[in-house]
C-alpha positions in Angstrom: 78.9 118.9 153.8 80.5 116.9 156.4 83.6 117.9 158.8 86.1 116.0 161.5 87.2 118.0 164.4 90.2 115.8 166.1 91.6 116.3 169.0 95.3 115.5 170.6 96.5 115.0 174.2 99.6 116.5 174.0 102.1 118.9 173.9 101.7 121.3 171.0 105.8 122.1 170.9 105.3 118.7 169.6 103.5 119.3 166.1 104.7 115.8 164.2 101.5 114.0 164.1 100.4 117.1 161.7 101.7 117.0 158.2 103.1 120.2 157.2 100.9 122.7 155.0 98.1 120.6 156.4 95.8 123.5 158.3 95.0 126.8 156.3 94.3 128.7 159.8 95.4 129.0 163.6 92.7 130.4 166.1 94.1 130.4 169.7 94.9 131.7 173.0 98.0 130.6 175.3 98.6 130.7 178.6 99.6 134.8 178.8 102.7 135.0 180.7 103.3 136.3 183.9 99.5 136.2 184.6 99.9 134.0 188.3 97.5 131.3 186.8 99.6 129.8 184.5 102.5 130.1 186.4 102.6 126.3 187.3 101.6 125.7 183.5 104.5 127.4 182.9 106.8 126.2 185.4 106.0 122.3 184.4 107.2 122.9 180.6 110.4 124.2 182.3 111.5 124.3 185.8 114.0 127.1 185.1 110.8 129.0 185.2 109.5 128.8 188.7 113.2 129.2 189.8 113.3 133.0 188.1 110.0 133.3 190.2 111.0 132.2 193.2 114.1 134.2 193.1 112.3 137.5 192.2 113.6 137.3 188.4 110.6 138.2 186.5 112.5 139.4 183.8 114.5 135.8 183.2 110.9 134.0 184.3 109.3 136.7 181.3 111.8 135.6 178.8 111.7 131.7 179.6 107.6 131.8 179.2 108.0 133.2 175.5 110.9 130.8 174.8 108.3 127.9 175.4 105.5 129.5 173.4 108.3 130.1 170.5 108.3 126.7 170.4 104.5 126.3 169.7 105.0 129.3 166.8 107.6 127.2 165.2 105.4 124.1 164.8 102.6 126.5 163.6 104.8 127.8 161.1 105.6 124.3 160.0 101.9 123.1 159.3 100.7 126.6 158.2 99.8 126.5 154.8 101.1 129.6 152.4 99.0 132.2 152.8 97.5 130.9 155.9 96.8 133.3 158.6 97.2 133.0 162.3 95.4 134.8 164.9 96.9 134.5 168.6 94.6 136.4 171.5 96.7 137.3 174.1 97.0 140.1 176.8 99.7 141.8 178.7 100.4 140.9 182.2 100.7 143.7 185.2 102.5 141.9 188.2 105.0 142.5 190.9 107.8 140.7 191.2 110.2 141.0 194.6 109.4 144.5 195.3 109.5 145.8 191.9 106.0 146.5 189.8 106.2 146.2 185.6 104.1 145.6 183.0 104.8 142.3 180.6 104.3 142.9 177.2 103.3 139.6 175.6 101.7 141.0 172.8 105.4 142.5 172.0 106.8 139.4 172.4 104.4 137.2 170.1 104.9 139.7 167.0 108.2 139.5 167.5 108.6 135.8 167.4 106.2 135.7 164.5 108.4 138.1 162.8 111.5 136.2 163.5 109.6 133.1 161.9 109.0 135.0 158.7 105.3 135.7 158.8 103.9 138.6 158.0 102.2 140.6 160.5 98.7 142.3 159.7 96.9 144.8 161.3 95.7 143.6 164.7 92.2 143.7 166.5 92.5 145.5 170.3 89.6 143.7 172.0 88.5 145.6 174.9 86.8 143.3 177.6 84.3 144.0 180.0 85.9 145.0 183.5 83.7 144.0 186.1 85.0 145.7 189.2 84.3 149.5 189.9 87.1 149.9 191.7 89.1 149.8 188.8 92.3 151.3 189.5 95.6 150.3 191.0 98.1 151.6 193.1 97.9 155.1 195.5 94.1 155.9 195.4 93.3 159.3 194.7 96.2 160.7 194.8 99.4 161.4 192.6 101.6 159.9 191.4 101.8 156.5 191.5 98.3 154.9 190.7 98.3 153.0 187.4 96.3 152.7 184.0 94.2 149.5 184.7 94.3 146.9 181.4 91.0 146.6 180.1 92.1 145.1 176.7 93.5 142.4 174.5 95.0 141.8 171.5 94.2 139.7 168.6 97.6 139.6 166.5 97.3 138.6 163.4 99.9 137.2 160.7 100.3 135.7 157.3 102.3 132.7 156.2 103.9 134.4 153.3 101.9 135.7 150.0 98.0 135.9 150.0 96.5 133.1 149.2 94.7 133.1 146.2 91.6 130.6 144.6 90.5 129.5 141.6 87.7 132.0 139.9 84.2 132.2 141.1 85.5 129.3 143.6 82.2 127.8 145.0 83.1 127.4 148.8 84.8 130.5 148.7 81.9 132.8 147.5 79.3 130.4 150.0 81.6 131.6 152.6 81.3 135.5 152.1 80.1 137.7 155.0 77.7 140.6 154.9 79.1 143.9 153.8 77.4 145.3 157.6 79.4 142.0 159.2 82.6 143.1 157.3 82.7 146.6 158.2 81.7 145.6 161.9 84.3 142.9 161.9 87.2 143.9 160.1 87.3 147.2 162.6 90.6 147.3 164.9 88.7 148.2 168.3 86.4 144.9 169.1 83.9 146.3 171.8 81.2 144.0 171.7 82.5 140.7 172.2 81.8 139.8 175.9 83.5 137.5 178.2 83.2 133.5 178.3 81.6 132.4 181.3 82.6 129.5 182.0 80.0 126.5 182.6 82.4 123.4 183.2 80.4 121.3 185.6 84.2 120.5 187.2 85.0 123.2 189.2 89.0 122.1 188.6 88.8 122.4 185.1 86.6 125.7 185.8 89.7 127.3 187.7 92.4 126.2 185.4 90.5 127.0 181.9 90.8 130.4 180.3 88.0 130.3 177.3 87.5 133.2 175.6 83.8 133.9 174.4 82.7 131.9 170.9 82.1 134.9 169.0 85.4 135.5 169.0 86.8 132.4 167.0 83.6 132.3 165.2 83.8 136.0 164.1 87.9 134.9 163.0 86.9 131.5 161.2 84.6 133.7 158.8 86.8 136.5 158.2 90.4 134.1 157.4 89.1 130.4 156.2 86.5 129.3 153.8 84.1 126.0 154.1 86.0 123.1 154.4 89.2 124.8 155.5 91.2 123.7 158.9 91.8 125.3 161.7 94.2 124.3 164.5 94.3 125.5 167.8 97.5 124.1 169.8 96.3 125.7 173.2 92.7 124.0 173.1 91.6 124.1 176.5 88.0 124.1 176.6 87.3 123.4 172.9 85.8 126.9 172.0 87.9 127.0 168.5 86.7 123.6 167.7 82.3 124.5 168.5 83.2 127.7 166.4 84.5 125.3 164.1 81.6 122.7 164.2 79.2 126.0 163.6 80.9 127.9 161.0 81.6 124.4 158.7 85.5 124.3 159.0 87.6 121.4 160.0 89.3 121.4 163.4 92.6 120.2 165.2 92.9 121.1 168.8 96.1 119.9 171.2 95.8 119.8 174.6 98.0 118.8 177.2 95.0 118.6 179.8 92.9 115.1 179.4 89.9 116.1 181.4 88.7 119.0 179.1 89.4 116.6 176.5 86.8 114.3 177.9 84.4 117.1 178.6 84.2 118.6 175.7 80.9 115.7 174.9 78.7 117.9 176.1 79.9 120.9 174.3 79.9 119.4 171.2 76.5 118.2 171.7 75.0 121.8 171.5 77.0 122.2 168.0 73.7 121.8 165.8 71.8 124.8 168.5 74.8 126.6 168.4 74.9 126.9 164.9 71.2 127.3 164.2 71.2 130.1 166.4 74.3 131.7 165.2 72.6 131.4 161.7 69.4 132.9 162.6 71.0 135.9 164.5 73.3 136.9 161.6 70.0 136.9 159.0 68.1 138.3 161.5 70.8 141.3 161.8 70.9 141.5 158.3 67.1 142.2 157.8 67.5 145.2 160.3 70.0 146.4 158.5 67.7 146.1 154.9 64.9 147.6 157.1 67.5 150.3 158.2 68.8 150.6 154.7 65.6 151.0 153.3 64.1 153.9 155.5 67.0 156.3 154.7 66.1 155.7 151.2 68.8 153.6 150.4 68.3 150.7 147.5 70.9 147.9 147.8 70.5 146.8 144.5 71.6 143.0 145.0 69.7 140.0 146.4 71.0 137.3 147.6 69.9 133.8 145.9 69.4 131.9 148.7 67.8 133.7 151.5 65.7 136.1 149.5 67.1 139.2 150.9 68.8 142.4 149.4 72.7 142.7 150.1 74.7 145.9 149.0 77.5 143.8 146.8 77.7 140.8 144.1 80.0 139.0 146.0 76.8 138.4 148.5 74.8 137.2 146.0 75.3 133.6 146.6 76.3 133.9 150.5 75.2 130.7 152.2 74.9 129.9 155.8 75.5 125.7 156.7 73.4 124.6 160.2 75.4 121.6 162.2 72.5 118.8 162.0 74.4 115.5 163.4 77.4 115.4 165.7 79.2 111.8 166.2 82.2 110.9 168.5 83.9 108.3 167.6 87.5 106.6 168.2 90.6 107.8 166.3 90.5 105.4 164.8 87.4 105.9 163.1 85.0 103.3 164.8 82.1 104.5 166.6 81.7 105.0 170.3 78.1 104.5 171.8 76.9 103.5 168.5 79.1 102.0 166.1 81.1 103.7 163.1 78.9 106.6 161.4 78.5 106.6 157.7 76.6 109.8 156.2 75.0 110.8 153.1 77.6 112.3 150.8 75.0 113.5 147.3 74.0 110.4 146.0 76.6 107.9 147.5 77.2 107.4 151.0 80.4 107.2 152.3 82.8 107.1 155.5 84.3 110.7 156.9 87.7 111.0 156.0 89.2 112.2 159.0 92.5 113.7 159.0 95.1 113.0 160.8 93.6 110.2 162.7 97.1 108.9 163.8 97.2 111.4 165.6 93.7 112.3 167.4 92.6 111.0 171.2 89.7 112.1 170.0 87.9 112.6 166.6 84.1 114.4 166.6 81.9 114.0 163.3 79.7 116.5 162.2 77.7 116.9 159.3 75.9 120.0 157.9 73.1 121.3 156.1 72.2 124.5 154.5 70.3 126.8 156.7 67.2 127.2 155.5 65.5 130.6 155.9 62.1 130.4 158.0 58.6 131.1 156.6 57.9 134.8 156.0 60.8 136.6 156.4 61.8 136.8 151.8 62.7 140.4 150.9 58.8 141.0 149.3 57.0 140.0 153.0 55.7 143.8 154.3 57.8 144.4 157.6 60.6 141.2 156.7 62.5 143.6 158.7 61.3 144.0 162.2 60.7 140.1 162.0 63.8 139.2 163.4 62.4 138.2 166.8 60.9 135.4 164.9 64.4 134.1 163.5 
């Protein structure tokens, strides 16, 4: 299996290098209005903005922010296949402006312009993040009545281009692409507690101040619950290229815009950890699974399934041929499709070998290669191996 991730310096109100219909799922994050960071952001896509600010309008400054990002959800809607989903993390903002305090509620705002678009909203994930600080409250201290309720949450909204998508039956790459019964109970919950924070590692410390990544799990954990293998996923805010490495581990296509060339450029060295990435995401999720088998099994409890490929009992059918695809050779080349440090790539496609095809070259700075394998399930850990369960360490 082989998959292009592309990426565009740009402006994503600006979708027309994209076909439309031409991605089957958004995964991003904007800049969340009102937070003082992207103010500038903001304020660059229209100066009208950092007037309101400057004259104590947050209110107008509020409304202007989501007018830009409207923009972006109307080119999404455009390239959004039927029955696509997207999934947009954002959080509300807590400022004061002049001499008057307020929440912002962008997650309000984003359904609503979803809405307005004609997508269906589903039921939402509220992520709640890791708060650092003890000190955690703000306003008078101890006493009443003017403290406030500190947000220690996000949102992941989530909506649907029109009717469900359907698939041909017994569909190969869709039944490959099926989660763990444990996974889907754990991920399709609507309170996301253990997804932690991005650090972030950018060797720039500019880039480090202006990015805003959230951690990989989280577009990992949303390319396997809303795309199958071989689907694309766009991200219009890509900032740091986190969609795109989830992406290059879960074996999905990518498109990323971003309107910042320098975390364009260093996302080399991200994408250079795609095949550990995925062979450690890989590992954990068996690994998980066996402790839940070995859990399973001590209460007594008999799955009654096994899984063809990795020797291991699952609960349902639709496990049965669950397959997990490692990231074995990543290749940056021009958009145009020639190589860079190395030539053009070709890769072993069954028993030809042929060019990637990489969509929507036209309109990629930047086009990554990668080509996957399937995971292959290490010595000694089958479903008949005394204690396969407590051998996860070994994963």
């Amino acid at each position: 299996m082989e998959t292009s991730h592309c990426v565009h310096v740009g402006d994503a109100r600006d979708l027309s290098g994209l076909d439309a219909d031409s991605v089957d799922l958004v995964v991003t994050s904007p800049p969340y209005p009102m937070i003082e960071m992207w103010d500038d952001v903001f304020a660059a896509l229209d100066p009208e903005i950092g007037g309101a600010l400057a004259d104590g309008d947050g209110e107008a400054a509020f409304e202007a922010m989501h007018d830009v990002l409207r923009d972006v959800w109307t080119e999404v809607e455009r390239v959004l296949a039927p029955g696509g989903i997207a999934c947009v993390n954002v959080g509300d903002a807590t400022r004061s402006v002049g001499d008057r305090f307020r929440v912002y509620q962008n997650h309000a705002r984003v359904v609503e312009a979803f809405a307005d678009l004609g997508f269906d909203p589903l039921p939402d994930v509220l992520w709640r993040k890791p708060v650092n600080s003890a000190a955690k409250f703000m306003g008078s201290g101890m006493v009443p009545p003017n403290a406030y309720v500190t947000l220690e949450h996000e949102y992941v909204l989530v909506f649907r281009n029109g009717a469900s998508r359907s698939f041909p039956p017994g569909d190969e790459d869709r039944y490959e692409s099926a989660y763990f019964w444990e996974e889907r109970n754990r991920w399709f919950s609507d309170v996301w507690t253990e997804v932690g924070g991005e650090r972030q590692t950018l060797a720039d410390e500019d880039l480090r101040a202006r990015s805003g990544a959230f951690p990989l799990e989280l577009p990992y954990r949303l390319l396997c619950m809303y795309s199958v293998y071989g689907d694309t996923v766009l991200d219009p805010f890509w900032g740091t290229g986190t969609t795109s490495l989830a992406a290059m581990a879960a074996g999905r296509h990518s498109v990323g815009v971003e309107r910042d060339a320098g975390f364009v450029e260093a996302f080399a060295d991200r994408a250079a950890e795609a095949p550990r990435v995925s062979r450690d995401v890989n590992a954990s999720r068996l690994a998980s699974h066996r402790e839940f088998v070995g859990e399973t099994r001590a209460a007594g409890d008999d799955l009654g399934y096994e899984n063809e490929h990795y020797d291991v009992p699952v609960r349902t059918r639709q496990e049965e041929t669950l397959r997990l695809y490692d990231a074995v050779r990543v290749v940056q080349t021009g958009a145009d499709g020639g190589g860079v440090d190395g030539g053009s790539v070709n890769v072993e496609t069954g028993d030809s070998t042929e060019a990637f095809d990489v969509e929507a070259s036209a309109f990629a700075d930047s086009v990554y290669r990668v080509r996957h394998e399937p995971h292959e399930q290490p010595e000694g850990h089958g479903s008949g191996v005394a204690g396969d369960a407590t051998g996860s360490e070994d994963a």
